[in-house]
C-alpha positions as CSV (number, residue, x, y, z in Angstrom):
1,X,-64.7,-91.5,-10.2
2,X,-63.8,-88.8,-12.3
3,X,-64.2,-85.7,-9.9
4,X,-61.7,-87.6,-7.9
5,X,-59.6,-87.8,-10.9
6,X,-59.4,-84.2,-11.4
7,X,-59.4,-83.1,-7.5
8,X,-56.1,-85.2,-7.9
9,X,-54.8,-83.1,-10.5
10,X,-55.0,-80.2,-9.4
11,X,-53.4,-80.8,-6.2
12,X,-50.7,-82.3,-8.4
13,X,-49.8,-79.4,-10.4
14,X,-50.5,-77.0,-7.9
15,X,-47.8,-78.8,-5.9
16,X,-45.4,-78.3,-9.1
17,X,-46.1,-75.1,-9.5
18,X,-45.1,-74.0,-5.8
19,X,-41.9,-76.5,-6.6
20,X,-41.3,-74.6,-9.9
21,X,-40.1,-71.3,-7.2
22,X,-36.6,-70.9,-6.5
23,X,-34.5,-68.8,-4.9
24,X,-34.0,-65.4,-6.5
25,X,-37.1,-66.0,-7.9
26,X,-39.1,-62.1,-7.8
27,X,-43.0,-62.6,-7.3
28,X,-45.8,-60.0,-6.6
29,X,-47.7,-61.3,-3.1
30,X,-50.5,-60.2,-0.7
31,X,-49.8,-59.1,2.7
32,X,-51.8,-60.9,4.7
33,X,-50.5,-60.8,8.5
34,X,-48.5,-57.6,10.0
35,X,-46.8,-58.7,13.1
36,X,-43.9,-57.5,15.0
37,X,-41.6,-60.0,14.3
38,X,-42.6,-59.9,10.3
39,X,-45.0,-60.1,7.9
40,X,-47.0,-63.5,6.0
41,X,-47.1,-62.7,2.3
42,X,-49.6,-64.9,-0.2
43,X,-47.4,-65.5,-3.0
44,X,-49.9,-67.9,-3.9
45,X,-47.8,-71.3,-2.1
46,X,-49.2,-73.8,-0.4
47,X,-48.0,-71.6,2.8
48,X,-47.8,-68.2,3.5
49,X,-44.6,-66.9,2.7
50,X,-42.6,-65.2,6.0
51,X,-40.8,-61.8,5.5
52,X,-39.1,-60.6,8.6
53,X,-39.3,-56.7,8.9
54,X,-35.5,-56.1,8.5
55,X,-36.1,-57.3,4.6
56,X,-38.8,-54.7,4.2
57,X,-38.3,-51.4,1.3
58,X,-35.7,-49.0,3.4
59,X,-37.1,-46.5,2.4
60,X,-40.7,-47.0,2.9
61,X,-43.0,-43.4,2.5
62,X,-45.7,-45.6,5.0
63,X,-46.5,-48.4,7.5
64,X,-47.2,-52.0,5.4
65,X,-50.7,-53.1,5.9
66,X,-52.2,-55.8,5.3
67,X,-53.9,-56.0,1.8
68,X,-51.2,-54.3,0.1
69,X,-49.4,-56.1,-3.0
70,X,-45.8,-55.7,-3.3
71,X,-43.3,-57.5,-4.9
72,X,-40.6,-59.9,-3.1
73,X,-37.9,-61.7,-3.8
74,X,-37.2,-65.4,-3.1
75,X,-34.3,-65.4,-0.5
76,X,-34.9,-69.2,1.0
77,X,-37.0,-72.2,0.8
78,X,-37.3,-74.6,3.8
79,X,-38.7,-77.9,1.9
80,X,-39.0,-79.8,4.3
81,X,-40.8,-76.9,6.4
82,X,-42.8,-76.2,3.7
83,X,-41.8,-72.4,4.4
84,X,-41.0,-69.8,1.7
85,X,-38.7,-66.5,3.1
86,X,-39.1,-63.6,1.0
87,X,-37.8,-59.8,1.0
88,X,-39.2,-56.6,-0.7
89,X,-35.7,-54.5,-0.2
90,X,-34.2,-57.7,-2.1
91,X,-36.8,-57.7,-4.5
92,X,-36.3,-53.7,-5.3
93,X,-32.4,-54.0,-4.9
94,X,-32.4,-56.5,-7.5
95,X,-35.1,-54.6,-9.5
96,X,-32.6,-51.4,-9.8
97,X,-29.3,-52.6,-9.3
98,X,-28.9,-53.1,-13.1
99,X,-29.9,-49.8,-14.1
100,X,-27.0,-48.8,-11.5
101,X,-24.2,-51.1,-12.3
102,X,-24.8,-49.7,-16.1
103,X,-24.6,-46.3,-14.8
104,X,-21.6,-47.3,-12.9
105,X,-19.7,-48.9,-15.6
106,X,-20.7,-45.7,-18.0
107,X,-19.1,-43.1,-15.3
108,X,-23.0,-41.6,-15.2
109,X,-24.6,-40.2,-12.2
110,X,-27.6,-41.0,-10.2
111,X,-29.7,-38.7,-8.0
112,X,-31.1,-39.6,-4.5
113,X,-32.1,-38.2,-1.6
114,X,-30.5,-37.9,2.2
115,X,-32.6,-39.6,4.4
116,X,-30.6,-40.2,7.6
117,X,-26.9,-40.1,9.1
118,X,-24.7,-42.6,9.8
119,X,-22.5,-41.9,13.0
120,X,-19.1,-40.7,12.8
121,X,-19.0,-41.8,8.9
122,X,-21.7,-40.5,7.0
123,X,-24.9,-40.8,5.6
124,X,-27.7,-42.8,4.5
125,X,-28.7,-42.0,0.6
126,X,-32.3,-43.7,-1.0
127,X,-31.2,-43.9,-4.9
128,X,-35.2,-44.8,-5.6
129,X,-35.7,-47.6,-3.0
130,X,-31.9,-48.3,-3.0
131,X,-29.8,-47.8,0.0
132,X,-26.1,-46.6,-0.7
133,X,-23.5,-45.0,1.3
134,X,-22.3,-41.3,0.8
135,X,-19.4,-41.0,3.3
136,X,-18.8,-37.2,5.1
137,X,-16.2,-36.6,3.1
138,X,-17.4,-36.8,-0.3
139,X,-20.7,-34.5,0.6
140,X,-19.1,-31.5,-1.6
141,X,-18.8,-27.9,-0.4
142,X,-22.4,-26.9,-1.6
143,X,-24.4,-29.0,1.0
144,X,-24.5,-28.7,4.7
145,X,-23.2,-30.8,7.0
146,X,-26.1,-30.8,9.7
147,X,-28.5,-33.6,8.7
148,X,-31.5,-31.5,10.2
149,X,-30.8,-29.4,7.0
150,X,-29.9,-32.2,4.6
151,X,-32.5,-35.1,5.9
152,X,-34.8,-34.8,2.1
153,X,-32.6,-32.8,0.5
154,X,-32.4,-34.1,-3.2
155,X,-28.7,-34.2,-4.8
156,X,-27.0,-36.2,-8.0
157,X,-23.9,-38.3,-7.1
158,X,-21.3,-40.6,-8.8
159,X,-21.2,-44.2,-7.7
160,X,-17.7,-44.8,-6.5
161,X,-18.2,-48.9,-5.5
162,X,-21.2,-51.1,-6.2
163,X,-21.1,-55.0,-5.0
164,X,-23.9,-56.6,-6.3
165,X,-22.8,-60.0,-4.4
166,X,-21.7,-58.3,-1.1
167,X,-24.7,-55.5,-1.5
168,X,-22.3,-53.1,-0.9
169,X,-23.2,-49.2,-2.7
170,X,-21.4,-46.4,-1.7
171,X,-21.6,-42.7,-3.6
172,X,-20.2,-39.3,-3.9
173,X,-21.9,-36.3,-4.3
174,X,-18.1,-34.3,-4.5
175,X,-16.5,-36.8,-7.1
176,X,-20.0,-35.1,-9.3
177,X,-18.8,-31.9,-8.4
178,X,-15.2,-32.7,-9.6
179,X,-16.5,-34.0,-12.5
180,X,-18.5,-30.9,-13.3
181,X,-16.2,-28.6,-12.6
182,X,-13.6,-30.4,-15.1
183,X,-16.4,-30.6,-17.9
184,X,-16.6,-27.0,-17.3
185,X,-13.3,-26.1,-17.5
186,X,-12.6,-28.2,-20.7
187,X,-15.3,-26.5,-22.0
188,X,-13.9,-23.2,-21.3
189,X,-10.5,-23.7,-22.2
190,X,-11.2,-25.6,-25.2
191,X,-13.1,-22.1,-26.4
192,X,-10.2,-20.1,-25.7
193,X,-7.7,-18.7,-28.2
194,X,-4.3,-16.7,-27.8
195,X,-5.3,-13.0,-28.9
196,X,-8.4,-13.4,-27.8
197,X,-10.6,-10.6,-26.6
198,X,-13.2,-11.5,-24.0
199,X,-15.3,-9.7,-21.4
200,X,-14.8,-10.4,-17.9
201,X,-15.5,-8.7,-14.6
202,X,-12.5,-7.8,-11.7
203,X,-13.1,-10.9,-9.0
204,X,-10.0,-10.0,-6.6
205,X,-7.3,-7.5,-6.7
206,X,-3.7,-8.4,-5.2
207,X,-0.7,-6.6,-5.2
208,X,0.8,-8.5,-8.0
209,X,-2.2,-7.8,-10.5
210,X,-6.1,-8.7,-10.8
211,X,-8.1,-11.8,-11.3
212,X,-11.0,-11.3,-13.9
213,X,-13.9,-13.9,-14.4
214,X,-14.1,-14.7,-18.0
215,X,-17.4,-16.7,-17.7
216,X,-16.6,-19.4,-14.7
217,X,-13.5,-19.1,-14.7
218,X,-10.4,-16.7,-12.9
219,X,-7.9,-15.4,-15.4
220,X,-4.6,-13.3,-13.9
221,X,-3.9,-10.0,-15.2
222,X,-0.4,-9.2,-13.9
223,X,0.2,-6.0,-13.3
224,X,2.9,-5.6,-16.1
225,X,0.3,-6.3,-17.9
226,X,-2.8,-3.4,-16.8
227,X,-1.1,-0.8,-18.4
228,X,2.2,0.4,-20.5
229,X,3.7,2.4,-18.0
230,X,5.6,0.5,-15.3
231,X,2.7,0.4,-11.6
232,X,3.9,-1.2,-8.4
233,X,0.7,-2.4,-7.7
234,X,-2.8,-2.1,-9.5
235,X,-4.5,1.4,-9.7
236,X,-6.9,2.6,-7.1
237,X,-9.6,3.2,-10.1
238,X,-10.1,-1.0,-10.5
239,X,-12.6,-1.8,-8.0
240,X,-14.2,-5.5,-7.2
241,X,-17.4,-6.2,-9.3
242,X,-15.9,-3.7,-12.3
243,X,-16.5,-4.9,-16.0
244,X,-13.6,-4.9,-17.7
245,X,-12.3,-6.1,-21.4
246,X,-9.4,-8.2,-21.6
247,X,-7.1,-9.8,-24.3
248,X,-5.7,-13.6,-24.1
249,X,-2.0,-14.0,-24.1
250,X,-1.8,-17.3,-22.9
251,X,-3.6,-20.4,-21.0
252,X,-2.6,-23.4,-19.7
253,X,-5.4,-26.1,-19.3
254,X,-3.2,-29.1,-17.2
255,X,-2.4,-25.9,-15.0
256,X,-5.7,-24.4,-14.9
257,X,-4.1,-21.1,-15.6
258,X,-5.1,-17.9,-17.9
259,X,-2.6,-15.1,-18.5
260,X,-5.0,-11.8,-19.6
261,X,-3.7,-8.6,-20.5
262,X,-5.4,-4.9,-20.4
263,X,-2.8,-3.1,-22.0
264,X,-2.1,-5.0,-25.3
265,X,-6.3,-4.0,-26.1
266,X,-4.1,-0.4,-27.6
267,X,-1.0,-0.1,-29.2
268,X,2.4,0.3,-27.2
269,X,2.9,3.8,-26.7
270,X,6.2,4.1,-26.6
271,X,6.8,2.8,-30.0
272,X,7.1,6.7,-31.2
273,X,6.9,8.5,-28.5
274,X,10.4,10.6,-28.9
275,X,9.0,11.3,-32.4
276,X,5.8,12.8,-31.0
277,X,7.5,14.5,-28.1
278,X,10.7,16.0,-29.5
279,X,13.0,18.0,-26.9
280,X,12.8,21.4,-26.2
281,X,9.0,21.3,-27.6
282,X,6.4,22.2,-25.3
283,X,3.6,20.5,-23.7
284,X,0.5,20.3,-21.5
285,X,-0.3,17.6,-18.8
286,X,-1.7,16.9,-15.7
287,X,-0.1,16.0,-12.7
288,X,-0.6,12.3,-12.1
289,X,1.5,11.7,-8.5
290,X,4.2,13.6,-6.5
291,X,7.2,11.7,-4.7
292,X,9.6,13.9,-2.7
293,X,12.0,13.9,-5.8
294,X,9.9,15.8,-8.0
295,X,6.0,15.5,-9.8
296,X,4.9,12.7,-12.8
297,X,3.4,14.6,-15.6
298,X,0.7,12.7,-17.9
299,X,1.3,13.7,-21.1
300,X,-1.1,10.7,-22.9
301,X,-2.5,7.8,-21.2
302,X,0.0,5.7,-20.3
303,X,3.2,8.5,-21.4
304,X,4.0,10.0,-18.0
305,X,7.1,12.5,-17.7
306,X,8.5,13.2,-14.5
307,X,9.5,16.9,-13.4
308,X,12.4,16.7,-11.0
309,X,12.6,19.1,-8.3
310,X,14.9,21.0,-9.8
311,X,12.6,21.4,-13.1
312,X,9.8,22.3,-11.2
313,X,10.4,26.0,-10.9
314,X,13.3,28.9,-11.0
315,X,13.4,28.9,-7.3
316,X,14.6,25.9,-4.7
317,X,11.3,24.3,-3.3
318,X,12.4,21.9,-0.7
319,X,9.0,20.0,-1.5
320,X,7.2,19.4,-4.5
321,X,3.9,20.2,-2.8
322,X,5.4,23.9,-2.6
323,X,4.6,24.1,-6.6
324,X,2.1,21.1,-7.9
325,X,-0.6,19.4,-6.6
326,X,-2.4,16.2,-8.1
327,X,-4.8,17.2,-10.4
328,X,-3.2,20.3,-11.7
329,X,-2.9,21.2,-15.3
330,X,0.9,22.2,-16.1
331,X,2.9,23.4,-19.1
332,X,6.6,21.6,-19.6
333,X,9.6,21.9,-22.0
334,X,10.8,18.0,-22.8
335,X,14.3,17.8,-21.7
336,X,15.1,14.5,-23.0
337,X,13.2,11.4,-24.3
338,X,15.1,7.6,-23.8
339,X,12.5,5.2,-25.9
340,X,14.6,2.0,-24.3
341,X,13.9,2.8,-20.8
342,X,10.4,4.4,-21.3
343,X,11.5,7.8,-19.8
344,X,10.4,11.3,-20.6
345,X,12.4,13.8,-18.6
346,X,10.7,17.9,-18.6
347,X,11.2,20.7,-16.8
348,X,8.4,23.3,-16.1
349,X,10.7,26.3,-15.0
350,X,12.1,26.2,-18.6
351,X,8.4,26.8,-19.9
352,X,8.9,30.1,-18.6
353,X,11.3,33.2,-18.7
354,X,14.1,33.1,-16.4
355,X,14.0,35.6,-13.7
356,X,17.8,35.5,-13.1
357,X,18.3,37.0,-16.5
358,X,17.5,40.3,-15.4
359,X,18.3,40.2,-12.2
360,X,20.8,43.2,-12.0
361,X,18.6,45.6,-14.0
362,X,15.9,44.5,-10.8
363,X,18.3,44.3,-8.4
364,X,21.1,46.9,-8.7
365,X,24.0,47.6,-5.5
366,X,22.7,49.6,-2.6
367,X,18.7,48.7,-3.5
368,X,16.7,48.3,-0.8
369,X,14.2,45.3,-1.4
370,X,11.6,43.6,0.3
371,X,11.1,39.6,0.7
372,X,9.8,36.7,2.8
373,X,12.3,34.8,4.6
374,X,12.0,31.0,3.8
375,X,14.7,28.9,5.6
376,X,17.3,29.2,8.1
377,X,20.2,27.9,8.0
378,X,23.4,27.7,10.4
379,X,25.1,30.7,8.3
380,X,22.4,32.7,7.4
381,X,18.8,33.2,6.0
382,X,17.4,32.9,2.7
383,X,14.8,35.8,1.9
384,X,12.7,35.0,-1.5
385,X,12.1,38.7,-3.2
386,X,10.1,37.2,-6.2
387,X,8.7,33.9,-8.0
388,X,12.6,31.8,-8.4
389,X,14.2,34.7,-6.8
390,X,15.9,34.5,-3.8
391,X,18.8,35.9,-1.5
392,X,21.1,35.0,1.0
393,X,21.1,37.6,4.1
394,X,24.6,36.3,5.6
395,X,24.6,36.2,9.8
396,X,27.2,39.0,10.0
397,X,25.0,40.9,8.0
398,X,21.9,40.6,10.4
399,X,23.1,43.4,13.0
400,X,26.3,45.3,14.0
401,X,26.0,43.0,17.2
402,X,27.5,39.8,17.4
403,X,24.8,37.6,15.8
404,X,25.0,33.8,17.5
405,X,22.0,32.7,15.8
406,X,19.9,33.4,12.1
407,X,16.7,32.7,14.6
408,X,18.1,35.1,17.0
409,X,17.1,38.0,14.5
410,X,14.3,37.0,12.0
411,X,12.4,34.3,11.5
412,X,10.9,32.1,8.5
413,X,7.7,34.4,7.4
414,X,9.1,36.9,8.7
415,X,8.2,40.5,5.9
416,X,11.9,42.3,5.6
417,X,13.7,45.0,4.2
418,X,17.2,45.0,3.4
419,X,19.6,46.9,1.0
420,X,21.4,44.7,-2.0
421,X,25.2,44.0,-1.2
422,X,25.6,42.7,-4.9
423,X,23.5,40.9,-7.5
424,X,25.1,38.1,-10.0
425,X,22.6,36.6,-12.6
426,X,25.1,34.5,-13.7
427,X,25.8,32.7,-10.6
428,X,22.6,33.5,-9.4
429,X,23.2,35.0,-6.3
430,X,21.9,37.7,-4.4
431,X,23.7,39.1,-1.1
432,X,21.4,41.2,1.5
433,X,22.3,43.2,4.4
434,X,20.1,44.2,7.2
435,X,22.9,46.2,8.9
436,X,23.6,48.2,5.9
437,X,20.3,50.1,6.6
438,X,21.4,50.6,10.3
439,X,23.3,53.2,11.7
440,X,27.2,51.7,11.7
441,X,28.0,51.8,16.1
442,X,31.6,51.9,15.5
443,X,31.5,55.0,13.4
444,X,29.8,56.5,16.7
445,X,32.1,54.7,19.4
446,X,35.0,56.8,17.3
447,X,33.3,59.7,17.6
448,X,32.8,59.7,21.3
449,X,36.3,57.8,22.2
450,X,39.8,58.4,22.1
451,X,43.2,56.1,22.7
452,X,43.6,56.8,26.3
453,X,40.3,57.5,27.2
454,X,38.9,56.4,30.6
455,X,35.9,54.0,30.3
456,X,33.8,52.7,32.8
457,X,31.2,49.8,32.7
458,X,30.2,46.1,33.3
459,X,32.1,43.2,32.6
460,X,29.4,41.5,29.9
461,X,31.9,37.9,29.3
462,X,34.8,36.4,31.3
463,X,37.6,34.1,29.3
464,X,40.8,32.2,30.0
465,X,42.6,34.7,28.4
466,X,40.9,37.7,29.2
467,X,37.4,39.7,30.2
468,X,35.0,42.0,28.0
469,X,33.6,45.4,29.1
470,X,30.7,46.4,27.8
471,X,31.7,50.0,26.4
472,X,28.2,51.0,24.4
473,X,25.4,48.5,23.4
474,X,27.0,47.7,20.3
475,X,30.7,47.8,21.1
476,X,32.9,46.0,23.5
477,X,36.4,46.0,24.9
478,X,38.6,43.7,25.3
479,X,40.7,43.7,28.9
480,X,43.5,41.1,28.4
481,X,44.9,38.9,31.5
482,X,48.5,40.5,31.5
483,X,45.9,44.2,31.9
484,X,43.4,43.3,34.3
485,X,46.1,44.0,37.3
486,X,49.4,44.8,38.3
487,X,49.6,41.2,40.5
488,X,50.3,38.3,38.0
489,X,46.9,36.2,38.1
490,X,45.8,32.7,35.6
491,X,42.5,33.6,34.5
492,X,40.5,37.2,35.2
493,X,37.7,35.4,36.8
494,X,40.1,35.4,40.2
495,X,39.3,39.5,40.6
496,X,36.2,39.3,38.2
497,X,32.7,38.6,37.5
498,X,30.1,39.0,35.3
499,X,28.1,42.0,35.6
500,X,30.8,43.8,37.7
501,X,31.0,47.8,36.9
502,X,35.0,48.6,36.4
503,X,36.8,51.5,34.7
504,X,39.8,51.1,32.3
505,X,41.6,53.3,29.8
506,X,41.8,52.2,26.0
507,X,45.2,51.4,25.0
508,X,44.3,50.2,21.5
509,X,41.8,50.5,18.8
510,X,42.0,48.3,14.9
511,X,39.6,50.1,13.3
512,X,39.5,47.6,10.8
513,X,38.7,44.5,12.6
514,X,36.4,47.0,14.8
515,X,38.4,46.1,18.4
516,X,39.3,47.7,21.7
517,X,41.9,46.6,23.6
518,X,41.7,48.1,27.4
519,X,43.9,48.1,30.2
520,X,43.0,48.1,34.1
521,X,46.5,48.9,35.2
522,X,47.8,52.3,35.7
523,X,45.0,54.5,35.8
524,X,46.8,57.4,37.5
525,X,49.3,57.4,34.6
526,X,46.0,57.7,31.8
527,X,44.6,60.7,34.2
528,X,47.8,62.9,33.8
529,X,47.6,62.0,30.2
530,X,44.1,63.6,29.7
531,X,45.3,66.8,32.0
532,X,48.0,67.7,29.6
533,X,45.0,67.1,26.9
534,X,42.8,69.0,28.2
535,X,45.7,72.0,28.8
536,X,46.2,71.7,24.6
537,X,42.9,73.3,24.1
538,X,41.8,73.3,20.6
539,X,45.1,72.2,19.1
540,X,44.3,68.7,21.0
541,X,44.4,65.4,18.7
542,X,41.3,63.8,17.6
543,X,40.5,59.8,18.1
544,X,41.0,59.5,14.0
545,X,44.4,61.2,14.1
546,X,45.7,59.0,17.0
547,X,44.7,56.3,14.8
548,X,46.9,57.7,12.2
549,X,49.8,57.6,14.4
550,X,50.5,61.3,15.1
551,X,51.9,62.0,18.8
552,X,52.4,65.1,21.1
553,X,55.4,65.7,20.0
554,X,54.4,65.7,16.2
555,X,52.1,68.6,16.7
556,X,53.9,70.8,18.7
């Protein structure tokens, strides 16, 4: 009677204690039964509680088996079936989603790993047994986008939603990277003071300046700002990777910008500079850069003077390259100093003597020198005899024969000699003559021929208003229009040509313009003429004393 009494009471309260579960309830259970539509789970109920496979840990690292506790959760309770439905990933999510919705709620950040990807949206993260969301585009820069590389890959994220009710989780692994890249910053800037001086090494260089890392962060020096002297772009010596020290003029942390300055490490310069580099003093530097106005002379680092063209030596270089060359160490007279616009003006010419001050002692009238010929030019040559000496050989004084061109006669390099016309140091000008050292033609031609005389050669140039005959090599005639022939004609070229041999009888000679006028006409007139010359005998006139004007009747 009493056995029966207590086989009744246990089957009482075992019955309230299965009654006592409810939904949400989380028990530890025995797998029993691994099918393919689910899994029976002893959770110690009358009945086997039923766990379909979809409720099963996402994230599983092996196959359930049967034996194998794990905890469940609750999710339904059929009473009049008598059936319990349970779910381990319920029974985890509910497990961890506190810790996560505090983590939320603080702004904290979780790590997980990439387990799969999600098509056309993103990918699948396990926050320790927890499935959440990490759409593509909040990955971050510093992962790869193929899943073969990321499936495993371990990474922290912030948790942008989290649903507890509609289970819904999602992350980002590039809101963390935001996040510490803003903690960073903050912790940079909030270190920073103007005046500063900080090491940092050259990241990028631009043509507006150079970007330094100052620990993490890009900093601008503008290129106003490398050195005191005014550059157009950033020197060639700053190379990529170079250490360099910089000072802090100013930062702006809503920005993100750092101004940084090389220049303001040293004093300015320029503060004193006309004090240090009076004019007319003297000075050594080294030449820096040539333009084709002149050469920039480094006198300190950062003081550069420039040498105009004209400074650069006594002569006329038409390129600076003709004196200086970068690199070179040169001495220069200041010639003026301006502290407002940060310019040194020298001349290195004046650093030495002045060639033109002797030049007549060197170069008296009649001399005969040697030089160089330099340039040509339309009227003439230019021969250098010395260092910032040179002359000016004028084209009528190339040759006793009609010049047409300088190049005609000599050429640039070309080694002459030529006798000094005249020499003025204080206009500094020197006049050569190549003829002067030549036998004069003209002198010759008057030796030779008379007014009246019969001449015979070819016609050498043909004009409108008359033709030349070539009388010597050096002299020609002139044989007007109106005294080519008796028959009235427009232009010689209707009885003439070039090259043609004629005779004609001189009619006229300026002996100071060096011409001969000739006449074809009347030949037979000009050969009685020289009979009765030839009849005078010794008393006959000269060619000088027909020039003079004396006539036959004036000597008889």
């Amino acid at each position: 009677m009493v056995k029966m009494a207590e086989s009744k009471m246990e089957e009482f309260f075992t019955e309230k204690d299965v009654q006592m579960y409810s939904r949400g309830d989380v028990l530890r259970g025995r797998v029993l039964q691994v099918n393919e539509t689910g899994v029976l789970v002893d959770i110690g109920y009358k009945s086997e509680a039923q766990m379909r496979r979809t409720d099963l840990a996402p994230f599983r690292n092996q196959e359930i088996a049967p034996g194998e506790e794990i905890e469940v959760l609750v999710t339904y309770i059929d009473e009049d079936e008598g059936t319990v439905y349970v779910s381990e990933k319920q029974a985890i999510y509910e497990k961890r989603i506190g810790e996560l919705e505090r983590i939320y709620h603080d702004r904290g950040y979780v790590k997980g790993f990439i387990e799969d990807v999600v098509k056309d949206a993103g990918y699948h993260v396990n926050l320790n047994g927890i499935r959440a969301f990490l759409p593509g585009s909040h990955l971050g820069n510093d992962l790869p986008a193929d899943i073969g590389k990321l499936r495993g890959q371990e990474a922290t994220f912030a948790i942008l939603e989290l649903d507890r009710r509609e289970k819904n989780l999602v992350v980002s692994h590039k809101r963390y990277l935001q996040d510490q890249e803003r903690q960073r910053l903050d912790q940079i800037f909030s270190q920073l003071e103007v005046s500063q001086v900080v090491e940092g090494q050259v990241k990028s260089i631009v043509e507006f300046g150079l970007f330094v890392d100052i620990g993490g962060f890009e900093g601008l020096v503008h290129r106003s700002e490398i050195s005191w002297k005014d550059l157009p772009a950033p020197p060639s010596s700053y190379k990529v990777g170079d250490p360099v020290t910089v000072k802090v003029l100013d930062f702006d942390r809503k920005r993100q910008r750092i101004s940084l300055s090389i220049k303001r490490l040293r004093p300015d310069p320029w503060i004193d500079i006309c004090e240090r580099y009076p004019v007319g003093q003297v000075f050594s530097g080294e030449v820096v850069s040539i333009t084709n106005f002149g050469a920039f002379v480094r006198l300190e680092p950062d003081v550069e003077g420039l040498v105009h063209i004209s400074e650069l030596s006594w002569g006329y270089p038409e390129d600076p390259h003709e004196v200086v060359q970068v690199g070179q160490t040169v001495k220069a007279v200041v010639l003026d100093c301006n502290k407002g616009n940060r310019r040194i003006s020298l001349s290195m010419r004046r650093a030495e003597p002045d060639p033109w001050a002797l030049v007549e002692e060197h170069y008296p009238q009649g001399a005969v020198v040697m030089g160089a010929v330099t340039k040509l030019t339309d009227f003439g040559a230019f021969v250098q005899l010395e260092d910032g000496i040179e002359a000016l050989l004028h084209i009528s004084e190339m040759s006793w024969e009609h010049v047409a061109r300088p190049g005609d006669v000599v050429q640039p390099g070309d080694q002459i000699s030529a006798k000094v016309l005249k020499a003025d140091g204080a206009k500094r000008k020197i006049r050569l003559s190549l003829r002067a050292l030549q036998e004069d033609p003209w002198h010759k031609f008057l030796q030779n021929f008379q007014l009246g005389s019969i001449v015979e050669g070819p016609i050498s140039e043909i004009k409108d208003f008359g033709a030349f005959l070539k009388l010597t090599d050096e002299v020609e005639g002139l044989i007007h229009v109106s005294e080519v022939t008796d028959e009235r004609i427009a232009t010689p070229a209707e009885v003439l040509k070039v090259g043609q041999v004629v005779k004609a009888r001189i009619i006229g000679i300026n002996e100071e313009k060096r011409q001969v006028r000739l006449s074809m006409r009347n030949l037979e007139v000009q050969e009685q003429q020289e009979h009765a010359l030839e009849e005078a005998g010794p008393s006959g006139f000269t060619m000088r004393e027909l020039l003079k004007g004396k006539s036959f009747e004036e000597t008889g």
